[in-house]
KOLVO-396537 format. One record per residue (C-alpha): residue in one letter; x negated, y, z. Coordinates in nm, 2 decimals, padded with zeros to 4 digits. Each point is the difference from the previous one (the first is absolute). Layout:
N
LUMGU   aa     east    north       up
LUMGU    A        X        Y        Z
...
% end
This chain:
441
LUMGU   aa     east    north       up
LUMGU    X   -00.44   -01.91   -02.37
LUMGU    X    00.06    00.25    00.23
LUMGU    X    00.19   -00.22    00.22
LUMGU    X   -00.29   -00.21    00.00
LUMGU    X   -00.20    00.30    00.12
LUMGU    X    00.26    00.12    00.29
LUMGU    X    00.01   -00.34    00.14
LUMGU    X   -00.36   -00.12    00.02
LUMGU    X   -00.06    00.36    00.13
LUMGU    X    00.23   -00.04    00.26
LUMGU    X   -00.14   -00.36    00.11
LUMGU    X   -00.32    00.11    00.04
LUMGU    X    00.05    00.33    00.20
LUMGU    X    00.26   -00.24    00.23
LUMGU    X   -00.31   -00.27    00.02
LUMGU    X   -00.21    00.29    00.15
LUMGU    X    00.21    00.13    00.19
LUMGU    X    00.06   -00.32    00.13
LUMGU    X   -00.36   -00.07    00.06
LUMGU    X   -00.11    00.35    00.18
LUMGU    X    00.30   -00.02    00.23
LUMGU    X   -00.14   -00.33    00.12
LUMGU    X   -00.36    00.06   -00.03
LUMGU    X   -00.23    00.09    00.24
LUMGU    X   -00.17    00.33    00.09
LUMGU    X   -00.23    00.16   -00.23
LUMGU    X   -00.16    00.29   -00.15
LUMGU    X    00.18    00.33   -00.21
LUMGU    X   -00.14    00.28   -00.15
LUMGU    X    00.06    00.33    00.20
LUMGU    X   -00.19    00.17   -00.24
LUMGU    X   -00.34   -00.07   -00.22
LUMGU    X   -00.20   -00.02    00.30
LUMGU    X    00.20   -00.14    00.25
LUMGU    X    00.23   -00.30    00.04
LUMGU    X    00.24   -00.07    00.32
LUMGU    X    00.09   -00.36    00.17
LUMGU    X    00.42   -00.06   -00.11
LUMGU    X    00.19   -00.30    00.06
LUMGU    X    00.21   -00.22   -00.20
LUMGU    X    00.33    00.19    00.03
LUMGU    X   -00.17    00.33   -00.02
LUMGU    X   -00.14   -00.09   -00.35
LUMGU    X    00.34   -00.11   -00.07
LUMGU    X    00.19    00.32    00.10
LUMGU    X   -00.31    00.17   -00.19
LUMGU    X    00.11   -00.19   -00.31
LUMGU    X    00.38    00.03    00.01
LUMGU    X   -00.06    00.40    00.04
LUMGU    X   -00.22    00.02   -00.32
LUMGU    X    00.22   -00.18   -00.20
LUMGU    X    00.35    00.13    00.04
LUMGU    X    00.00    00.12   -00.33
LUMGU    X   -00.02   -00.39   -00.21
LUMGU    X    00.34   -00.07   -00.12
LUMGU    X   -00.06   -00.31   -00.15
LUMGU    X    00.34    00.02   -00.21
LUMGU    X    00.27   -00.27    00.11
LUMGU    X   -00.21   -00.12    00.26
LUMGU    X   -00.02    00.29    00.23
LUMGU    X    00.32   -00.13    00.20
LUMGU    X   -00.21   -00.32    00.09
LUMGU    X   -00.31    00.19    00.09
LUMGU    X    00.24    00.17    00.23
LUMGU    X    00.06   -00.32    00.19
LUMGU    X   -00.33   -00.10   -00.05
LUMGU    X   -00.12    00.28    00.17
LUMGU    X    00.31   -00.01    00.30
LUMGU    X   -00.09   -00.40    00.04
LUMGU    X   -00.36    00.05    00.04
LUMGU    X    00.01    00.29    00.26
LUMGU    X    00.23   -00.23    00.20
LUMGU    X   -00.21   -00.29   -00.04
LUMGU    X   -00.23    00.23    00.15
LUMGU    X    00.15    00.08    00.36
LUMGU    X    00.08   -00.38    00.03
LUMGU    X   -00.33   -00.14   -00.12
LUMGU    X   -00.24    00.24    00.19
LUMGU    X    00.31    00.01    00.34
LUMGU    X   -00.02    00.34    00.02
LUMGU    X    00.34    00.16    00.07
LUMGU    X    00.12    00.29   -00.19
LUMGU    X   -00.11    00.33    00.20
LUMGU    X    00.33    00.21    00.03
LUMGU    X    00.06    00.33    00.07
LUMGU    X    00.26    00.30    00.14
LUMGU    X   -00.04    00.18   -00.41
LUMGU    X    00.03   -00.36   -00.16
LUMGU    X    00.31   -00.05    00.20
LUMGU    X    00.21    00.23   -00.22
LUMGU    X   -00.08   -00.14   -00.29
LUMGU    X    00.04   -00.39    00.16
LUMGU    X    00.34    00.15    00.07
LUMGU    X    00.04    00.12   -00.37
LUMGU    X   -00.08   -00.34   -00.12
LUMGU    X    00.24   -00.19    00.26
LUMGU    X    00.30    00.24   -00.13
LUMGU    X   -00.09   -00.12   -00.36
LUMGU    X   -00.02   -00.33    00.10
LUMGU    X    00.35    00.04    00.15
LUMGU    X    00.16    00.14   -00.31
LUMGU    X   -00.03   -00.33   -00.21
LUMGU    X    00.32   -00.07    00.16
LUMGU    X    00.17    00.23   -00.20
LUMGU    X   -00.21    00.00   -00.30
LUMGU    X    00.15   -00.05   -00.35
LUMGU    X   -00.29   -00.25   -00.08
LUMGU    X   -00.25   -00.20    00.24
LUMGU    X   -00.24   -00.05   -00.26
LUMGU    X   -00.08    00.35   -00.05
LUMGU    X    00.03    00.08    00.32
LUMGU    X   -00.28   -00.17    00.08
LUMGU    X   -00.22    00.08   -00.33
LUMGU    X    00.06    00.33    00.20
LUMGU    X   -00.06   -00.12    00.31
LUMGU    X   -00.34   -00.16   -00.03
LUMGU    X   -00.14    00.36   -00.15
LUMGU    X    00.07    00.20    00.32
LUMGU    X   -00.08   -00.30    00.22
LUMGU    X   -00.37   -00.06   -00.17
LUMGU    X   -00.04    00.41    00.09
LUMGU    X    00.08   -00.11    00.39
LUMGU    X   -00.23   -00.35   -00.05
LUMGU    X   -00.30    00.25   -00.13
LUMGU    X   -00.03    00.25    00.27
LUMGU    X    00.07   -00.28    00.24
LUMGU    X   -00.32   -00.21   -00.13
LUMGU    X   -00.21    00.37    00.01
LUMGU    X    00.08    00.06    00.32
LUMGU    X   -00.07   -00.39    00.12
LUMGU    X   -00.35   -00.02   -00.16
LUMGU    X   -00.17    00.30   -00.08
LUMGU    X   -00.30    00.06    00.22
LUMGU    X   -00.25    00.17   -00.25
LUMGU    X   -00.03    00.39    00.04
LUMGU    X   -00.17   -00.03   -00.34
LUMGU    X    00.32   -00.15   -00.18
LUMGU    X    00.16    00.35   -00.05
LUMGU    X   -00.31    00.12   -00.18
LUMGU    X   -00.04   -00.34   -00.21
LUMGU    X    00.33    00.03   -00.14
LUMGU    X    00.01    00.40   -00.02
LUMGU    X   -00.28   -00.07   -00.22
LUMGU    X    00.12   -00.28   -00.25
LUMGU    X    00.33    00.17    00.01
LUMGU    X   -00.14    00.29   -00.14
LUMGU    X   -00.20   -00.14   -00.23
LUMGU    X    00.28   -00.24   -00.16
LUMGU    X    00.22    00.30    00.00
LUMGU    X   -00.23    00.15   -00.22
LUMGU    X   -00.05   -00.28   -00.24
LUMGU    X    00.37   -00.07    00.00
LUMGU    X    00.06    00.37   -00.13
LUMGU    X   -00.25   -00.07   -00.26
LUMGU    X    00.11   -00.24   -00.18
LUMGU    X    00.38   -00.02    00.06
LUMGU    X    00.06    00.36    00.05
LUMGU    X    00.14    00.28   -00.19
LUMGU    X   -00.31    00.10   -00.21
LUMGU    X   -00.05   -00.41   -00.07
LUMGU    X    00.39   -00.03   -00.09
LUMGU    X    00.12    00.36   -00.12
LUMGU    X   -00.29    00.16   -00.17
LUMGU    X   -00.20   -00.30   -00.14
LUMGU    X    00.29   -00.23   -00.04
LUMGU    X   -00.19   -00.32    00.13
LUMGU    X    00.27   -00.20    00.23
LUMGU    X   -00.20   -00.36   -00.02
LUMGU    X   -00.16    00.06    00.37
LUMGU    X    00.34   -00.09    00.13
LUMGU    X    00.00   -00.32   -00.12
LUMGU    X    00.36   -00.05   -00.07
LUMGU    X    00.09    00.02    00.40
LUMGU    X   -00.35   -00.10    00.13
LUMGU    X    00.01    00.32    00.18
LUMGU    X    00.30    00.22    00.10
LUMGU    X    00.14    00.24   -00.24
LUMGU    X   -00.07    00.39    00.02
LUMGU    X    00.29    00.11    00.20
LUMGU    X   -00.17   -00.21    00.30
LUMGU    X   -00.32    00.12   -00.11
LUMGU    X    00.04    00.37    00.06
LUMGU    X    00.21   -00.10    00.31
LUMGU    X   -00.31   -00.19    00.10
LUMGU    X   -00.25    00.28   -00.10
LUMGU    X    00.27    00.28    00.19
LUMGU    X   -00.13   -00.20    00.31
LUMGU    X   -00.34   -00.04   -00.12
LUMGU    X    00.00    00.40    00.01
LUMGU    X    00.04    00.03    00.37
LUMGU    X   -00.33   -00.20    00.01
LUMGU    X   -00.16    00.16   -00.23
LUMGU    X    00.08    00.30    00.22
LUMGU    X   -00.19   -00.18    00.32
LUMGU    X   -00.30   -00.09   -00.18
LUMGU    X   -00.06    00.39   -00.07
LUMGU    X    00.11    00.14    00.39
LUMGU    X   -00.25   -00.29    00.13
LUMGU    X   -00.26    00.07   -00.28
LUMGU    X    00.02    00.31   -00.15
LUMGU    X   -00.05   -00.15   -00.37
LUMGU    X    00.16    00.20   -00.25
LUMGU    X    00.06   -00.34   -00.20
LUMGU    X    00.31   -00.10    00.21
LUMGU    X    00.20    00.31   -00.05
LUMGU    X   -00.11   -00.07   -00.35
LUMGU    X    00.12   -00.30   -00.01
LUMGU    X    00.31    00.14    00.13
LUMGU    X    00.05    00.20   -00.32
LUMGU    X   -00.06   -00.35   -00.20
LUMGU    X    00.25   -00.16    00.15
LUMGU    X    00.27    00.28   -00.06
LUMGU    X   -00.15    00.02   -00.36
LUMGU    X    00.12   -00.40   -00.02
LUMGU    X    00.31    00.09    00.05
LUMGU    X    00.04    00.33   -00.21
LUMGU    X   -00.09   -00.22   -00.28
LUMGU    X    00.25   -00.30    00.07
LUMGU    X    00.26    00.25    00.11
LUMGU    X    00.08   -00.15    00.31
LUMGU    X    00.14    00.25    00.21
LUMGU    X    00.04   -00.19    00.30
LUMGU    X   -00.36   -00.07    00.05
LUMGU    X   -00.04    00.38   -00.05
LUMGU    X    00.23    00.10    00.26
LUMGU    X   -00.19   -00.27    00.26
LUMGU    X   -00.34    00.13   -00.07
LUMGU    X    00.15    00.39    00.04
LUMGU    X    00.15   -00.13    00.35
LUMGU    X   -00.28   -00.19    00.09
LUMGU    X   -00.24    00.26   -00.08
LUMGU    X    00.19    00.23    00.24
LUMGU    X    00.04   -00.19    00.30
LUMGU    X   -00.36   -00.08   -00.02
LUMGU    X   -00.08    00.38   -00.01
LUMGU    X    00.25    00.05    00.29
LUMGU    X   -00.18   -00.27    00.19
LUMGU    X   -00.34    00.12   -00.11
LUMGU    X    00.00    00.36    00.10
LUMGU    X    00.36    00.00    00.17
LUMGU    X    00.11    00.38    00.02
LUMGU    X   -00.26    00.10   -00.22
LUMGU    X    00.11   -00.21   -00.33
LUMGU    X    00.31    00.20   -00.03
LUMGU    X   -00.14    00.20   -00.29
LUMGU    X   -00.13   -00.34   -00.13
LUMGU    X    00.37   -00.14   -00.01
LUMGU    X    00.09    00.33   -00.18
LUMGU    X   -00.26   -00.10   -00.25
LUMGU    X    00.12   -00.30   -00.03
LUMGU    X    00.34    00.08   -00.05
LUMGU    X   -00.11    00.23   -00.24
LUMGU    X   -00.16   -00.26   -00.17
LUMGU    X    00.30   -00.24    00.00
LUMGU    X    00.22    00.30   -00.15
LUMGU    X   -00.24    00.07   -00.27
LUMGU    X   -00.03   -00.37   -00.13
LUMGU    X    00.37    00.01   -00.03
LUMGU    X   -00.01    00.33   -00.21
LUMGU    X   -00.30   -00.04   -00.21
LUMGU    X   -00.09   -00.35   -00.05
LUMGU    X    00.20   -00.18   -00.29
LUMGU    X   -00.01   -00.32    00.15
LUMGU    X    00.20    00.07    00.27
LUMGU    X    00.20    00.28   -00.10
LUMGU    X    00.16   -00.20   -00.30
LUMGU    X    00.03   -00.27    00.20
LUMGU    X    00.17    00.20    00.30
LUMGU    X    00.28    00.17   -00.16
LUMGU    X    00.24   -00.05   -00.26
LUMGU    X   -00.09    00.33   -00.17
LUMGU    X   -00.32    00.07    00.05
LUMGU    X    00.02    00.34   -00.19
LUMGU    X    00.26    00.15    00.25
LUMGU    X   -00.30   -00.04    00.31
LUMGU    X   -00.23    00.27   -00.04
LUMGU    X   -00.07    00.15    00.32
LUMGU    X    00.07   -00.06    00.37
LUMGU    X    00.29    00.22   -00.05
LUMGU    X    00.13   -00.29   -00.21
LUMGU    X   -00.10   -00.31    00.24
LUMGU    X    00.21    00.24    00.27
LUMGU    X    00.30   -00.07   -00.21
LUMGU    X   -00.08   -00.39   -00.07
LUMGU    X    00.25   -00.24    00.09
LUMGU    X    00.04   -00.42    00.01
LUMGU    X    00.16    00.06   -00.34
LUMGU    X   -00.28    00.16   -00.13
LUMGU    X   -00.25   -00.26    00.06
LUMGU    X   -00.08   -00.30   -00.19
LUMGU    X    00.05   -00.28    00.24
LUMGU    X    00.02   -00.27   -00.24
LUMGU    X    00.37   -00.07    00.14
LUMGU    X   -00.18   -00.04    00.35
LUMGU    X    00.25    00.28    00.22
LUMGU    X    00.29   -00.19   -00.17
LUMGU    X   -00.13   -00.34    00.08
LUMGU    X   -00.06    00.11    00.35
LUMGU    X    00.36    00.20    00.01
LUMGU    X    00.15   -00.36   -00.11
LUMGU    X   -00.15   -00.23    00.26
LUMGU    X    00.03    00.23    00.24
LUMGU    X    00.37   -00.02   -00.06
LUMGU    X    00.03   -00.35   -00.06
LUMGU    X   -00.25   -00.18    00.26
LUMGU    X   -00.04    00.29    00.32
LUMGU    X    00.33    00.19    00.01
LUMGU    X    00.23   -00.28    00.09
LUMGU    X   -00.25   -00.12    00.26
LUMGU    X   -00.19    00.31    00.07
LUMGU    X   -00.12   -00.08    00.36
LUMGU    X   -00.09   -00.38   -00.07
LUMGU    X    00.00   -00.03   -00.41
LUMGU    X    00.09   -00.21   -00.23
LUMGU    X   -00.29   -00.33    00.10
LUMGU    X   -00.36   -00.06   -00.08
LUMGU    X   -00.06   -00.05   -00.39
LUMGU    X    00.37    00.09   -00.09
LUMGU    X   -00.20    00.34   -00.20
LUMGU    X   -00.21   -00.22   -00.19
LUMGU    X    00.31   -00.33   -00.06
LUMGU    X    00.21    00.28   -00.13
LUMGU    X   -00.27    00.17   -00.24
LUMGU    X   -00.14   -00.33   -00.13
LUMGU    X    00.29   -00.26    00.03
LUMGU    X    00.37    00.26   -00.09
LUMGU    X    00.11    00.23   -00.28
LUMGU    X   -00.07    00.33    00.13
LUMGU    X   -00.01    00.30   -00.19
LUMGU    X   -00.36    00.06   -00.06
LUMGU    X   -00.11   -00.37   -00.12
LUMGU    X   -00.24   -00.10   -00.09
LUMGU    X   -00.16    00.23    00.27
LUMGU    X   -00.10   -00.29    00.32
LUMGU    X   -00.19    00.26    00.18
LUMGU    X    00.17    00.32    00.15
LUMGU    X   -00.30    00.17    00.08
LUMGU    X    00.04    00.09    00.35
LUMGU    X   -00.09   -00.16    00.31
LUMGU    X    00.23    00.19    00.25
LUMGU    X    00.33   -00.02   -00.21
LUMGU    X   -00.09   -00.34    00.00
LUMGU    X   -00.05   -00.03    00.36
LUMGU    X    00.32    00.19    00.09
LUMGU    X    00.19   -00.21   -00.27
LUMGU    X   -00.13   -00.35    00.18
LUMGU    X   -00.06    00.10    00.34
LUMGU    X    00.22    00.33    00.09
LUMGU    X   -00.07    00.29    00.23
LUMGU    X   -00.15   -00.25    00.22
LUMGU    X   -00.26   -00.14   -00.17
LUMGU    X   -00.13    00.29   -00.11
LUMGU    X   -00.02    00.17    00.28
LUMGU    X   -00.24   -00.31    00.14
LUMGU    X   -00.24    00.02   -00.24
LUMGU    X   -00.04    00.42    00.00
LUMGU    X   -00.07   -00.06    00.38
LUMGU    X   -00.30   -00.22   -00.08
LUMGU    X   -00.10    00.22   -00.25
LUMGU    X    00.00    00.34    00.18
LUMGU    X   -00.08   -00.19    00.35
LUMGU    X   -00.32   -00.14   -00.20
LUMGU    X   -00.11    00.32   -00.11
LUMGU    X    00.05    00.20    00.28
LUMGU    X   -00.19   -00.26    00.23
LUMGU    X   -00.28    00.00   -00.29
LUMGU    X   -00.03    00.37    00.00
LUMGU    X   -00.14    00.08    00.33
LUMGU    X   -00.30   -00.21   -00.04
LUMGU    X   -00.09    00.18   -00.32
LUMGU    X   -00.12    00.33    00.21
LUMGU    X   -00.11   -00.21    00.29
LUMGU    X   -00.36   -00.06    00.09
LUMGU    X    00.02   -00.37   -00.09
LUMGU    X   -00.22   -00.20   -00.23
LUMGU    X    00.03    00.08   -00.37
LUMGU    X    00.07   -00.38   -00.05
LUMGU    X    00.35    00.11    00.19
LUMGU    X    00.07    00.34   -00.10
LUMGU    X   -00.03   -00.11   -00.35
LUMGU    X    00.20   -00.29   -00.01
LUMGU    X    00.32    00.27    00.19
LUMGU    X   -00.07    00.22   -00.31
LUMGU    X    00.03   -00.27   -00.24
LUMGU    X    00.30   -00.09    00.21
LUMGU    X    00.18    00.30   -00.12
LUMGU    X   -00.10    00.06   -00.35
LUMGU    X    00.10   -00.34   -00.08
LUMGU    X    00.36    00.05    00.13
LUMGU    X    00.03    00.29   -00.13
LUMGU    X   -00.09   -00.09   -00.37
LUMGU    X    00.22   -00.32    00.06
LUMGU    X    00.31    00.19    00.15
LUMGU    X   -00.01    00.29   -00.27
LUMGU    X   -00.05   -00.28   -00.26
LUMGU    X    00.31   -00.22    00.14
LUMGU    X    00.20    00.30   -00.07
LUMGU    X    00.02   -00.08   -00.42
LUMGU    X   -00.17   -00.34   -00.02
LUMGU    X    00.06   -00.35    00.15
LUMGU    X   -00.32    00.00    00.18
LUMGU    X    00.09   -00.32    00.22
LUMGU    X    00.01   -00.17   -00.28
LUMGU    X   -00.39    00.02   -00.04
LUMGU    X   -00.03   -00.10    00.38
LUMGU    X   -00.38   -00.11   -00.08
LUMGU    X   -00.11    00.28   -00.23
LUMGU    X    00.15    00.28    00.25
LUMGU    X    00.30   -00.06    00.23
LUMGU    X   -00.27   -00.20    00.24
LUMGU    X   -00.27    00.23    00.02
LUMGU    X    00.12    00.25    00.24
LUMGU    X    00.11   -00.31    00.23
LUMGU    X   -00.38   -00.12   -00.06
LUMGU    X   -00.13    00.35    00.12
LUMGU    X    00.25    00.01    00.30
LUMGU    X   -00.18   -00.34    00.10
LUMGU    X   -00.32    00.06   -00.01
LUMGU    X    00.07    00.35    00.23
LUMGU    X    00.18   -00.25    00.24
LUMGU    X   -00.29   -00.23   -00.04
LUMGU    X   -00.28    00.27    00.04
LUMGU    X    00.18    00.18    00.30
LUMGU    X   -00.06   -00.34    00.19
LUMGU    X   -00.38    00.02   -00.12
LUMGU    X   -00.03    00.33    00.13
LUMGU    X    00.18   -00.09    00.32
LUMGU    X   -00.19   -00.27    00.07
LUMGU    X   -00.35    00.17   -00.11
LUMGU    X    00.15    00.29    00.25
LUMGU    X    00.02   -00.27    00.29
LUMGU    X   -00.35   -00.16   -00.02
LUMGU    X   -00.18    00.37   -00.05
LUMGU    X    00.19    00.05    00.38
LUMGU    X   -00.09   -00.34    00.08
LUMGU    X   -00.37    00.03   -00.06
LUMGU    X   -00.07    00.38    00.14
LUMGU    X    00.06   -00.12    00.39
LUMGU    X   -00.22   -00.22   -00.04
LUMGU    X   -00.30    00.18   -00.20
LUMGU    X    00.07    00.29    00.29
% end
């Protein structure tokens, strides 16, 4: 039955897709009073942002290549070429290098299930940057993307799951399980955060304290550590020298949930009773905490697939051939929970050294429009640029988060986009303004 369910779910969100990407213009609510003019592949982008989190159980591999066909068919249907530039190179680069390692790859097939995740990120913020032209789109989807976040940590988060025990919202796979979901809602955090610098309602950083509650309750301590990060970086970016006692706090904060929350202390540590105080986290080691086997997992690939090959690794997919397809020692484990040992174990020194570039390069470039006196359509699209990699690249530290490429891998490559996309709006707004003032003088 629930098969049933997952598939005709998934056929019908691919039929609409299918039909706003090639329908014309129209009409979106901005808000209860006021509706702004998108096009076809706007409303598409608009859709495939808002519904990251849908799973749809064993057919989320095919909605993958749904999604890559139809943002192809997309630059060849509509002729526009793919707008490239200097920041996207790095990442270009990254993707060549990983294209390049199927030659030494213990298994094609998974290098390329691989492959196809970190090349839809790449086809995303190239179709964002090709067709965005709506200043309003950042504010549409800022807006549904808060308010799905919401709902989503209603019903399939921690006081749902944990505390009333209700786990039928899922629908056996309809929607990805909580470990994405507090990932998802770590990112959610940051813009949670910009809704309350841009309007000063006390709801967001509320909202904030939800979303951290989610994960208390479902004990997921990596969407805890993203939110703690995320929340700092924003209050770095928001009030810069002055949020260093707001980091403090924070830090504070993150110590203190370690201490005096059961969920997370009994999770964290193999003795819970011998972690009283600070004092004690000072004397906390790797074999002190409960990593579910994790360090030794890591320790073992790391051995196995990166230190013979340390500069080039051991070839695309080889991580995930050996973990589903070979005897090692921590079967039936298929997922080692790590995105870097993973991309050191395939790719070597080399490739990640690519994809950090992009990352930092990214941020760096989205930074100094946050302070700028550029349009808020802009400024906030750079902030979300940040936020969003940072959630992702604290979360890649102790989950597989490539492997939910649609649900939050792709979202920070969507954000980079649309500020690529909106700098050339601005430009070219910048141009006519000097165009037009000779001649009203």
């Amino acid at each position: 039955m629930f098969t049933l369910l997952n598939l005709v779910a998934f056929f019908a969100l691919t039929w609409y897709a299918v039909y706003l990407l090639y329908s014309k213009p129209s009409y979106v609510a901005l808000s209860k009073t006021q509706k702004v003019l998108l096009t076809g592949r706007e409303k598409f982008l608009l859709l495939t942002i808002v519904t990251g989190m849908l799973r749809f159980a064993d057919f989320s591999a095919t909605r993958l290549m749904v999604w890559s066909i139809l943002v192809l068919s997309a630059f060849l249907l509509y002729r526009r070429p793919p707008k490239i530039t200097p920041i996207m190179a790095f990442y270009i680069a990254f993707i060549l290098w990983l294209g390049i390692s199927f030659f030494w790859s213990a298994d094609t097939g998974y290098a390329f299930r691989t492959y196809i995740k970190y090349v839809y990120a790449l086809l995303i913020m190239l179709f964002a940057a090709t067709f965005v032209r709506s200043k309003d789109l950042i504010f549409i989807a800022m807006r549904w993307l808060i308010i799905t976040a919401f709902i989503y940590s209603v019903f399939l988060g921690g006081l749902m799951t944990h505390v009333l025990g209700i786990w039928h919202f899922y629908l056996q796979g309809l929607f990805w399980p909580m470990s994405t979901l507090n990932d998802y809602l770590a990112m959610m955090s940051g813009l949670s955060f910009l809704l309350w610098w841009r309007t000063r309602e006390k709801k967001y950083l509320l909202l904030v304290g939800w979303f951290f509650l989610s994960a208390v309750f479902q004990s997921v301590r990596t969407g805890l550590l993203g939110i703690f990060l995320v929340m700092a970086i924003a209050s770095y970016i928001r009030f810069r020298a002055l949020a260093l006692p707001y980091i403090g706090a924070i830090a504070f904060a993150a110590i203190l949930s370690v201490l005096f929350i059961p969920q997370i202390r009994e999770k964290m540590f193999y003795d819970p009773s011998a972690v009283q105080s600070v004092g004690d986290l000072e004397k906390v080691n790797t074999t002190q905490i409960d990593s579910n086997g994790r360090f030794a997992m890591w320790d073992w690939t790391l051995r196995h697939l990166y230190d013979p090959h340390p500069l080039t690794g051991s070839g695309l997919g080889t991580t995930q051939y050996v973990f589903y397809e070979t005897d090692h020692p921590f079967y039936p484990i298929r997922i080692i929970h790590n995105d870097y040992v993973q991309i050191l174990a395939d790719n070597g020194q080399i490739g990640l050294m690519l994809y950090a570039l992009f990352v930092i390069i990214a941020s760096l470039s989205a930074y100094r429009e946050i302070h700028s006196r550029k349009p808020d359509y802009l400024r906030n699209t750079a902030f979300l640029v940040i936020t969003s990699f940072t959630a992702m690249s604290v979360t890649m530290m102790t989950d597989n988060v490539v492997l939910y490429v649609l649900a939050i891998f792709s979202y920070p490559f969507i954000f980079v986009g649309l500020l690529i996309a909106y700098r050339r709006v601005y430009a070219s707004d910048l141009r006519q303004s000097l165009q037009k003032s000779p001649n009203e003088s």
